[in-house]
C-alpha positions in Angstrom: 11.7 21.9 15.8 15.0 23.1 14.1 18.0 19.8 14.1 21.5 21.1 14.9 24.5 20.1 13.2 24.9 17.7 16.2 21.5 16.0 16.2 20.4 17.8 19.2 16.9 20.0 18.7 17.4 23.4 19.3 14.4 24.4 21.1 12.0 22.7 23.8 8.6 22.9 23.4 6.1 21.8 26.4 5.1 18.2 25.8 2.1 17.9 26.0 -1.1 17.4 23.4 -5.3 18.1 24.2 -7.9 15.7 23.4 -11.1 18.0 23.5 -10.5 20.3 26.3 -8.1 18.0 28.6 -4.3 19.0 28.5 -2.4 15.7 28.5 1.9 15.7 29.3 3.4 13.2 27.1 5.8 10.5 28.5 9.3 11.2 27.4 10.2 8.3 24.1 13.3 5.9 23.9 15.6 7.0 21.3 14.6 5.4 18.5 13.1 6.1 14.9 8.7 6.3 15.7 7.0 5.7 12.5 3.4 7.3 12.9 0.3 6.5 11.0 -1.7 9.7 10.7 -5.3 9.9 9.5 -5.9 9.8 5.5 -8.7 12.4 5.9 -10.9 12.5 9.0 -8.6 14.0 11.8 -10.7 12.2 14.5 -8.7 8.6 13.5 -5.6 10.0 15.0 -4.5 7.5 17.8 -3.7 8.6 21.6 -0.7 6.7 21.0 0.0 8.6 18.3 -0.9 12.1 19.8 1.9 11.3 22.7 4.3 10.3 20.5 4.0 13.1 18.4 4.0 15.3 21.4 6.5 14.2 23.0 10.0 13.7 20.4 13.0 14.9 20.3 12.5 15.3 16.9 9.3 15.7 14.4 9.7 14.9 10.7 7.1 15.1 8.3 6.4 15.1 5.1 4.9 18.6 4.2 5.0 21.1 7.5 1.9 22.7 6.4 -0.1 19.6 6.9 1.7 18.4 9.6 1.1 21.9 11.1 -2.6 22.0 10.8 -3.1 17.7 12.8 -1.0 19.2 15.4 -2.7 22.6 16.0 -6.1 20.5 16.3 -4.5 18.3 19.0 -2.6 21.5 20.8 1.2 20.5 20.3 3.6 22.9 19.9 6.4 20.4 18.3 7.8 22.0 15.7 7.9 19.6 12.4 11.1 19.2 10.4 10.8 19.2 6.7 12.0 15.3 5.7 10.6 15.0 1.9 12.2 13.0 -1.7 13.9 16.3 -2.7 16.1 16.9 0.5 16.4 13.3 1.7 19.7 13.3 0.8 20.5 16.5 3.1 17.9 16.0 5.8 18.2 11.9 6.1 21.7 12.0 8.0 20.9 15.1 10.3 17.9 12.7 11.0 20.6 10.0 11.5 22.9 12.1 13.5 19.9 13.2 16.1 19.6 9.4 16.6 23.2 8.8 17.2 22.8 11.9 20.1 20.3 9.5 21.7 17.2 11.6 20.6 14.0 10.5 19.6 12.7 11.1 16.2 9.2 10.6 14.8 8.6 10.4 11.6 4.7 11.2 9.7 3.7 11.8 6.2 1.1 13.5 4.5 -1.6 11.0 5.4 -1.8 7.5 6.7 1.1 5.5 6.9 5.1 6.6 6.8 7.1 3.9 4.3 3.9 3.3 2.5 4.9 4.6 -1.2 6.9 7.8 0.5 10.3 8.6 0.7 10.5 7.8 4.1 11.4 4.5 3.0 14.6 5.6 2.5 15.2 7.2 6.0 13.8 3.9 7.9 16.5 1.9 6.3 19.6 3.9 7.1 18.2 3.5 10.4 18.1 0.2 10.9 21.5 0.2 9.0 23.0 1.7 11.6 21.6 -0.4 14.1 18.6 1.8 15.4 15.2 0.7 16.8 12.4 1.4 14.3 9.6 1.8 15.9 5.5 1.4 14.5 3.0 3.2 15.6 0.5 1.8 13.6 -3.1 3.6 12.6 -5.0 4.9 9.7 -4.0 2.9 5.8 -5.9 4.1 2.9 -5.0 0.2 1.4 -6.8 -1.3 4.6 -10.1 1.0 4.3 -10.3 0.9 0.8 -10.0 -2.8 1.0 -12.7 -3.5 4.0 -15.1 -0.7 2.6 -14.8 -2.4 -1.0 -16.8 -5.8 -0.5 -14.1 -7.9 -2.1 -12.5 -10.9 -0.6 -10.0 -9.6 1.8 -8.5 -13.2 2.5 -5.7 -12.4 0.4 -4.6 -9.0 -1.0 -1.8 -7.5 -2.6 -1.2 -3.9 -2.3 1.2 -2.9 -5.8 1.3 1.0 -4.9 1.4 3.3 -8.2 1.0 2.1 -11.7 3.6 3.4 -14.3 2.3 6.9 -15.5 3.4 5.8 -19.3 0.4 3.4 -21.1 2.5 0.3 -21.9 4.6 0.5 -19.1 1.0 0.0 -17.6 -0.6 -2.6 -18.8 3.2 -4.9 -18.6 2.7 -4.2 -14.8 -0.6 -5.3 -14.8 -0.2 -8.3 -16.8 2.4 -9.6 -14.1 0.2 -9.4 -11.8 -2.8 -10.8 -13.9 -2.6 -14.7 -11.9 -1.9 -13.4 -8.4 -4.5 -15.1 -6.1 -5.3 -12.4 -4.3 -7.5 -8.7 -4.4 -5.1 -6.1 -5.9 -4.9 -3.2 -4.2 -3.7 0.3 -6.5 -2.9 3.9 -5.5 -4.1 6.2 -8.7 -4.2 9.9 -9.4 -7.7 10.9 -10.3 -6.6 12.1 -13.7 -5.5 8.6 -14.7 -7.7 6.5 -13.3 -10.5 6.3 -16.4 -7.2 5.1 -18.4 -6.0 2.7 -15.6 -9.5 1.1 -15.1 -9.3 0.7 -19.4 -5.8 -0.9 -19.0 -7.4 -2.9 -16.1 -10.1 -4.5 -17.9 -7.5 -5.1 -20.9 -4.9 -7.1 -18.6 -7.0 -8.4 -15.5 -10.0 -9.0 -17.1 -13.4 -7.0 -18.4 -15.3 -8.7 -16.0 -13.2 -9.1 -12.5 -15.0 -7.1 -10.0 -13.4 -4.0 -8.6 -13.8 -0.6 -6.4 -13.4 2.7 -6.9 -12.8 4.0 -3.3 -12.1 7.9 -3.4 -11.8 10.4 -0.6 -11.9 7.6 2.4 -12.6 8.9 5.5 -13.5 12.7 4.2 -17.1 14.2 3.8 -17.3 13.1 -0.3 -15.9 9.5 0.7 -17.4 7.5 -2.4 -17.4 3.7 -2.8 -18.2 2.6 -6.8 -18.7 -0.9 -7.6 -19.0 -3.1 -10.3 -16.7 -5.3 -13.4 -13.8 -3.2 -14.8 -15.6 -3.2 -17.7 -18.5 -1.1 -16.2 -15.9 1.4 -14.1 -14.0 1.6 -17.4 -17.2 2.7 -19.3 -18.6 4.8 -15.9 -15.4 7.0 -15.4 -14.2 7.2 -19.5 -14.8 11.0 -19.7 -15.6 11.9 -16.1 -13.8 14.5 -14.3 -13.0 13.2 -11.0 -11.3 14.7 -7.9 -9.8 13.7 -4.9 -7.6 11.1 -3.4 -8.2 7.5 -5.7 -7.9 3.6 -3.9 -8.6 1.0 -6.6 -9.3 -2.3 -5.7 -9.7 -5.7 -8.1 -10.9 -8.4 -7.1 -9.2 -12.2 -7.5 -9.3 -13.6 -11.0 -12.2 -15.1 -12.1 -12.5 -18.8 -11.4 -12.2 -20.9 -15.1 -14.7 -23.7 -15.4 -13.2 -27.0 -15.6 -12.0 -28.5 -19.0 -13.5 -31.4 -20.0 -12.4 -34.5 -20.0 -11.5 -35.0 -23.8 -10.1 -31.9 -23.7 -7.8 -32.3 -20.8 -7.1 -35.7 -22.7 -5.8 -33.2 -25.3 -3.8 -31.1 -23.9 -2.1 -33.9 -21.5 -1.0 -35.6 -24.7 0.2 -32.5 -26.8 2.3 -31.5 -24.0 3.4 -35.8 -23.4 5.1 -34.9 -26.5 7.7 -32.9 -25.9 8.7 -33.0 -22.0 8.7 -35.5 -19.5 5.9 -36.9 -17.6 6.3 -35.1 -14.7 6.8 -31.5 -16.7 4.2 -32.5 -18.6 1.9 -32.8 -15.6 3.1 -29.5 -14.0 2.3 -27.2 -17.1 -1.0 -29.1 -17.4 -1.8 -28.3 -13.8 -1.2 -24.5 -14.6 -3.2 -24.6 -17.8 -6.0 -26.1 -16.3 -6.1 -25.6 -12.5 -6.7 -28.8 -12.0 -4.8 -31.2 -9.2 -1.6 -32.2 -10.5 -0.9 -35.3 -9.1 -4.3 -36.8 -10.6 -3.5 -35.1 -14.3 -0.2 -37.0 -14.1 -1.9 -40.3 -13.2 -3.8 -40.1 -16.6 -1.0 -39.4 -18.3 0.5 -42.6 -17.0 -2.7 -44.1 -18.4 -2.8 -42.4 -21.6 1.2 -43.7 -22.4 -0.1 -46.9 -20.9 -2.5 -47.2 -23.6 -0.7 -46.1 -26.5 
């Protein structure tokens, strides 16, 4: 639907949405700002939660109306979508803003998956709460989430870092902060890029950390490609690939414990120059070993000097 200058829609389409053949009337919303997942590919993961809320705003934003346009034709609601996107957030964020002020409720969806998740609508969920409006989740389909579970790497602990820098050693800085982070990385890549990225990868994280190439989730191709860097690296050097790319790495590589004459070493280069307890902290990080048992050998090894 169209936004007036006064944040009041300016038509009123029937509420309602149709799961197979059975017409449902949507509830009306609470003025708020209704974040929506929507499905990354397979149109079938939209939630009835979802449907109703998408049915039944004041307002619809959305990313690209074409897309938008095709979810809610297959689920029968006639909600108009409003075009919120990076190139007229500046115009279209406050008329967003003003329909909330008018006690409307807005729903906001992007192209696939989930709104604030690398998107502009970031922007438009802050000047909401900034002006003291409720933000509401409706939470669904995340291409970080399936890429992750369909992967078969450790999911204790993950870290999703979005979008690499497009520009090579912008790259591999980015992915040597994030070389000692205890966790599965989680990366959003074009398709074009990712035989460079995987390269970078293996530079920075390691040639043999275990990763996933996870590409079109949820659609007919969906493709799930295992193995070290160094083997994706090799497998996608001078392939063509298409569609939408996950990337997952795995945790660094465990080390193998120093031993004990060379822990000896490295305890008494660094009893050099800083203080015990220094000393014992950079050992620690050098070694991955307990800190409070490599500053008791220090102790010993002044002791005995």
């Amino acid at each position: 639907m169209t936004v007036a200058e006064d944040g009041k829609e300016a038509t009123s389409p029937q509420r309602t949405y149709r799961v197979s053949d059975v017409v449902i009337a949507a509830r009306p919303l609470e003025p708020a700002l209704y974040l929506v997942a929507t499905p990354i590919g397979n149109l079938g993961d939209i939630t009835l939660r979802a449907l109703e809320t998408l049915a039944g705003a004041d307002v619809l934003a959305c990313e690209d109306t074409r897309v938008t346009r095709v979810l809610l034709d297959r689920f029968g609601i006639q909600n108009r979508p409003y075009s919120y996107h990076e190139y007229n957030a500046n115009e279209a964020g406050p008329k967003l803003i003003a329909a909330l002020e008018a006690g409307r409720s807005v729903a906001l969806v992007s192209d696939a998956g989930t709104p604030l998740v690398s998107d502009p609508g970031y922007r438009l969920g802050q000047l909401a709460i900034e002006a003291g409006h409720r933000v509401v989740p409706i939470p669904g389909a995340s291409a970080p989430l399936a890429a992750l579970v369909g992967s078969g790497l450790p999911n204790d602990a993950f870290l999703f870092a979005g979008f690499l820098p497009v520009k090579d050693k912008a790259r591999h800085e980015r992915l040597a902060q994030l070389r000692e982070v205890p966790a599965t990385l989680i990366f959003f890549e074009s398709p074009h890029r990712i035989g460079d990225t995987l390269a970078a990868a293996a530079d920075e994280l390691g040639a043999e950390r275990q990763a996933s190439v996870c590409r079109e989730l949820t659609k007919t191709f969906e493709e799930f490609r295992r193995g070290s860097l160094r083997e994706l690296a090799n497998y996608y050097a001078d392939r063509t690939v298409k569609g939408e790319v996950v990337l997952v790495v795995g945790p660094p590589l465990e080390k193998p414990a120093p031993e004990a004459g060379e822990i000896d070493r490295i305890l008494a280069e660094l009893g050099e120059t800083l203080p015990t307890a220094k000393a014992a902290t950079e050992a620690a990080r050098l070694t991955g070993l307990p800190r409070k048992d490599l500053y008791q050998r220090l102790l010993e090894l002044k002791g005995s000097v």
